[in-house]
C-alpha positions as CSV (number, residue, x, y, z in Angstrom):
1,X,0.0,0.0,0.0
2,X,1.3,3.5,-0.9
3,X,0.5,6.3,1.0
4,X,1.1,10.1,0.4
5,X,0.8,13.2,1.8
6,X,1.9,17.3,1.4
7,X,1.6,20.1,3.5
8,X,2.1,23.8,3.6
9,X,2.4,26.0,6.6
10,X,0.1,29.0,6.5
11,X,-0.5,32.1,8.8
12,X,1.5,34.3,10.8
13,X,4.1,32.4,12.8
14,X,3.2,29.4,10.6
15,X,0.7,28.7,13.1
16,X,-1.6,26.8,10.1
17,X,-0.8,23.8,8.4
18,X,-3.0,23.1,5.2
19,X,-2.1,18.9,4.5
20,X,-3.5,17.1,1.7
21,X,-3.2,13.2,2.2
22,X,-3.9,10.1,0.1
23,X,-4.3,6.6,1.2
24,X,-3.6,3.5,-0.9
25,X,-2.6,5.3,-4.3
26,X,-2.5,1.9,-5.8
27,X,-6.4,0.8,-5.0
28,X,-5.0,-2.7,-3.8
29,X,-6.2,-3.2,-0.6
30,X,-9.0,-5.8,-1.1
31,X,-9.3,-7.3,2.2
32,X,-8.9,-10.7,1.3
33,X,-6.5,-13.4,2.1
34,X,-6.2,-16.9,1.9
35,X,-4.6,-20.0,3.8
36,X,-3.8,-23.5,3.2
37,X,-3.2,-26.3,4.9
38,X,-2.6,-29.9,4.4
39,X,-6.6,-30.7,5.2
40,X,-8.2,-27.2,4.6
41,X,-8.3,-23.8,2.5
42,X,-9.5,-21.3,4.5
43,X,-10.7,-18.0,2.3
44,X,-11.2,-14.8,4.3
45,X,-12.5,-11.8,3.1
46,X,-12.5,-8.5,5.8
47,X,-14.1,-5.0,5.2
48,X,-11.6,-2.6,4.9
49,X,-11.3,0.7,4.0
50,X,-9.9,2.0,0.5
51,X,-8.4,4.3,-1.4
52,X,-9.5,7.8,0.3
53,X,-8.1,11.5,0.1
54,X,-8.4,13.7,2.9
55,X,-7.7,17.3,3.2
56,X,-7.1,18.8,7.1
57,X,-6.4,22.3,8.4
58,X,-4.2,22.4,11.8
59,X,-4.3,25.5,14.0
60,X,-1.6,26.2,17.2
61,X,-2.9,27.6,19.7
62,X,0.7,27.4,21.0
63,X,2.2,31.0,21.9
64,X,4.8,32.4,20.0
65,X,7.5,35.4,20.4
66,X,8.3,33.3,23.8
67,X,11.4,31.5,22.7
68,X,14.4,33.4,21.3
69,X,15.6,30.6,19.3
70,X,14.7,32.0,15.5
71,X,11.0,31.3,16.2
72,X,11.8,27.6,15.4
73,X,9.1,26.2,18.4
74,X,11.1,23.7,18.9
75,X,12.6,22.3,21.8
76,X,15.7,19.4,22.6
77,X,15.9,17.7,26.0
78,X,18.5,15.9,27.0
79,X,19.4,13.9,30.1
């Protein structure tokens, strides 16, 4: 299964995020599989979701002018 996505920051401060996503690119998830044995064939056959696009909008409401570290929002710990 392939799976894609792109997103552009947005806003002042980049506080937005506009992502546009797609699931399954190929259309091959089918939901069905099959096993053998020496006495049996077992055929299974689930419902599963498919090929789908999504498009999301993300808003911080982190606040920013805080930090003095190039307005980066990001933070390293280390122990």
């Amino acid at each position: 299964m392939w799976n894609a996505s792109i997103s552009k920051q947005v806003l002042k401060f980049n506080r937005g995020e506009l992502k546009f996503a797609a699931r399954d690119l190929l259309n091959k998830n089918i939901g069905i599989s099959r096993n053998s044995n020496n006495n049996y064939i077992e055929d299974s056959r689930v419902l599963a979701l498919r090929q789908f696009f999504l498009l999301s909008f993300t808003y911080s409401l982190r606040k920013t002018g805080l930090n003095n570290d190039g307005g980066s929002g990001m933070r390293v710990i280390t122990r």
